[in-house]
N, C-alpha and C positions, 0 to 999 in steps of 0.2 A: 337796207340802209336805214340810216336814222330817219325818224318820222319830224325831225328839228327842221327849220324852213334854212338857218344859219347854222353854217358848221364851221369850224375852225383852217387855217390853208389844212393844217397839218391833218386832220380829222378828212379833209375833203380829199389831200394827195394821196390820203391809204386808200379813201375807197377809189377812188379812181382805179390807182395801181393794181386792185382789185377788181377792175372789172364792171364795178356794180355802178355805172352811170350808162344811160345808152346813150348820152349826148353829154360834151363838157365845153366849157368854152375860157379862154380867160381874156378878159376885155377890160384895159385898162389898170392890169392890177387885180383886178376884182374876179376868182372863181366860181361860176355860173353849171349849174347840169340838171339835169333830168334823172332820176334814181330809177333804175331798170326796175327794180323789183315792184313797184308804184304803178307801172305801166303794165307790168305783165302782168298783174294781178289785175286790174280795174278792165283788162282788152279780157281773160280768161274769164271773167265776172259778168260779160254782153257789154261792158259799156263803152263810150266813146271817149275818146283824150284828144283832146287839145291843146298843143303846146303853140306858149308865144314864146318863139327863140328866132335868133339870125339864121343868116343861110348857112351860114357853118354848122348850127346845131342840125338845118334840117340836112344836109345832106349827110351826117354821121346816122340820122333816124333814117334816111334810105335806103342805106350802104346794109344796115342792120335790120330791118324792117321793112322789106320790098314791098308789102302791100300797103305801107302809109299812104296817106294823100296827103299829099303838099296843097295848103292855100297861102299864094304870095296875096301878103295885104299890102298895099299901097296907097299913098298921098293921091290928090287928083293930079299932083306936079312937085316937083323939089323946090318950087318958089311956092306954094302952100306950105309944103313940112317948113321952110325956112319961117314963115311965119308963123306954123303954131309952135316951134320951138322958144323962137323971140314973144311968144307971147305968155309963153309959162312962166319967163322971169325967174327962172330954176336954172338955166343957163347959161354959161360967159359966152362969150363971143367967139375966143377961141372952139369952143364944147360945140356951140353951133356950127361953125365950119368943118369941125371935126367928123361928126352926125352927118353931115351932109356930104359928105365926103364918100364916108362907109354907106352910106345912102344910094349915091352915083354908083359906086361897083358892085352893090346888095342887087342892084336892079340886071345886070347881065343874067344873076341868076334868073329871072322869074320864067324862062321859058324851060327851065328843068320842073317846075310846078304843074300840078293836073288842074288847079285854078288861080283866078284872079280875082280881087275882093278891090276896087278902089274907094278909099272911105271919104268918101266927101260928104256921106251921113251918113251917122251912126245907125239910127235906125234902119236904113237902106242894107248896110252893112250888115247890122245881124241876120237881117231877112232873107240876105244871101248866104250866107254861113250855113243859115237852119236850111236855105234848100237843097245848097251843098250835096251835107250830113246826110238827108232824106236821098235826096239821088244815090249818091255812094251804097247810102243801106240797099238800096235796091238795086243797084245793080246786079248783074251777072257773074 
C-alpha cells in the first residue's frame, strides 16, 4: 500500500477492496486503517507495533492476528475523559457527548483485552506499556 499517511476515499476503497488493510474503520465520514503490508514487514523484521485504534479496529487485528496483544488504555473515569475533552477546546459539545458516548460501549470491550493501561499519568502509563512489551517478549 501507499507509504502516503492521506489517501483519497477512492484510493483508500480500492485498497481496502483489495484486501491490503488489516484493520479499516470509518468514523464519522472520515476512512481510518492500518496497511497490512506495514505490519507484516516491521512484525517479519523482529520489531513491535503499536497501533492506537478503537475496538473495532482491534478486534479486526485479532480475528486476523491471534497472537496480537490487546492493551485497552483507559481514562481514570468518563467524568476525567469528559473533562480533558472540554479542556482541549477542540470540541463542540455536541463531539463531547458523542466521544463519550462511543466511550461508554468502547469500554464493554476491555475484558476481550490481555491488558489494562489507566492513564491518569503519562508517565505511569508509558512505564506500563514498556513492561507490557518486556513481559510479552518473554513470555512462553
Amino acid at each position: 500500500c501507499s507509504s502516503d499517511l492521506f489517501l483519497s476515499k477512492e484510493r483508500f476503497k480500492d485498497l481496502r477492496a483489495k484486501k491490503r488493510f488489516l484493520e479499516w474503520t470509518n468514523n464519522f465520514g472520515d476512512l481510518y486503517g492500518t496497511p497490512k503490508g506495514f505490519v507484516d514487514k516491521a512484525i517479519s523484521g523482529g520489531k513491535d507495533i503499536i497501533l492506537a485504534i478503537d475496538v473495532k479496529g482491534a478486534m479486526q487485528v485479532k480475528r486476523l492476528k491471534k497472537d496480537a496483544v490487546l492493551i485497552f488504555v483507559l481514562p481514570p473515569s468518563l467524568k476525567t475523559l469528559k473533562r480533558r475533552l472540554r479542556n482541549r477546546k477542540t470540541e463542540t459539545k455536541e463531539t463531547v457527548t458523542r466521544r463519550l458516548r462511543i466511550a461508554k460501549r468502547e469500554l464493554a470491550y476491555r475484558k476481550r483485552y490481555e491488558y489494562e493501561i489507566v492513564n491518569d499519568n503519562l508517565a505511569k502509563a508509558v512505564a506500563a506499556l514498556k513492561a507490557m512489551i518486556i513481559a510479552e517478549r518473554n513470555s512462553i
